[in-house]
N, C-alpha and C positions, 0 to 999 in steps of 0.2 A: 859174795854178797853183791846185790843188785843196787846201782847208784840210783835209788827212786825218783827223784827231780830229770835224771837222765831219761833214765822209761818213759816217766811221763809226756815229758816232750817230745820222745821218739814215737808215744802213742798216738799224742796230736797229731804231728807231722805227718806219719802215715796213713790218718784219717783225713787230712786234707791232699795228700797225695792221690789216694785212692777216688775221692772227690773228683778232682780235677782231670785224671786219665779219664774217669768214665762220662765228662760232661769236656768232650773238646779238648782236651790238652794230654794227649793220648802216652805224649814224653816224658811227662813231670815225674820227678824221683825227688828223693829226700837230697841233699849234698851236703857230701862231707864234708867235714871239717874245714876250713880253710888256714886257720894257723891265726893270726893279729888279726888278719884283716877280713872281717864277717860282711860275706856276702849275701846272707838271705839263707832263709831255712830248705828252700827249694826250688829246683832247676827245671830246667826242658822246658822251660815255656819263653821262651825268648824275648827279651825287651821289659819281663817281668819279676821282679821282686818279692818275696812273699819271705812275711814274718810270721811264726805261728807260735800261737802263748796256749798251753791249755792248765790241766788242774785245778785243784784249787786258787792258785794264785792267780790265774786269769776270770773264773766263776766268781770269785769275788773281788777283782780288780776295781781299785776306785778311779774316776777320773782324771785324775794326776797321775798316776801311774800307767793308765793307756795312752795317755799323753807323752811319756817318757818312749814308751814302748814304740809310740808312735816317730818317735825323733828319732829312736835306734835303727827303724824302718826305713826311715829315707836315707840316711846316712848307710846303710847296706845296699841300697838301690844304687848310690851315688859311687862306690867301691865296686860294685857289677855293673854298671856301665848300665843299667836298666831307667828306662824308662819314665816305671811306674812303681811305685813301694807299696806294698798292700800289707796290711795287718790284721790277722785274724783272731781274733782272742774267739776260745771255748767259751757257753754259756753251759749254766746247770739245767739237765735236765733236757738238752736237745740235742737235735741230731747235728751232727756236721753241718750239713746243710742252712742250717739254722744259725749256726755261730754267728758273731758279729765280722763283719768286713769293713775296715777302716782302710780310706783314702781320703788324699787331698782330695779339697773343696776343686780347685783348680785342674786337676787330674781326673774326675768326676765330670767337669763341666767337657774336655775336650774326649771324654770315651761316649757321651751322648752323642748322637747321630742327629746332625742339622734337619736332615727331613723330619726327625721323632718331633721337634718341635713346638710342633704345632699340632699335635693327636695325645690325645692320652695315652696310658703306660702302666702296665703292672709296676715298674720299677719305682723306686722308692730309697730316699735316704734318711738318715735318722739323726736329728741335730736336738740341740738342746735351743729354748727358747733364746738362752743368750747367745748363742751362736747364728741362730735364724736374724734377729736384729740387728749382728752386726755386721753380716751380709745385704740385709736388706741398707741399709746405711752406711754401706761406702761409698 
């Protein structure tokens, strides 16, 4: 009998693996287990973190709960010695590609490129109104 929460995640994870090899990160593999101390759902990309939630329980994740997801992410970043902690929850209904990608505000601001600056940008983040405010107001 198949541990179905187990697949699941193992089906994310290889959908964001696969993701990443074919767009620049030619290394990235799933990693194993580590034992207590959880490192991040996936390797080969050096300096980087990567947490990845899919199924139902991410398609319908509430905000409090990405929130959690998200604390678990830095604190795996912070036990790999990485960088950056990045979170990926599944949405319903899209491609990989499309999933949500959660990072710090701060970790965000130093992966933009000082010359981007001043030009416009496909790139795009996505905050909640109360979170844009209290940004704008520190």
């Amino acid at each position: 009998m198949t541990n179905r929460p187990k697949a699941i995640g193992t089906a994310a994870e290889t959908a964001v693996v696969r993701y990443l090899a074919a767009h620049g990160f030619p290394a990235a593999e799933r990693r194993a287990l580590h034992g207590a101390t959880d490192l991040g759902d996936i390797t080969g990309t050096p300096g980087l973190c990567w947490e990845v939630k899919g199924g139902e329980a991410a398609k319908d994740a509430s905000d409090k709960q990405v929130a959690a997801w998200f604390d678990e992410t830095q604190e795996e970043a912070g036990n790999a010695g990485a960088t950056y902690g990045f979170l990926i929850v599944a949405r319903r209904r899209k491609n990989v590609r499309d999933w949500w990608a959660v990072i710090d505000v701060c970790d965000l601001a130093k992966l933009v490129r000082r010359d981007a600056l001043n030009q416009s940008s496909n790139l795009h983040c996505r905050l909640t109104l109360a979170q844009l405010v209290e940004l704008l107001t520190l």
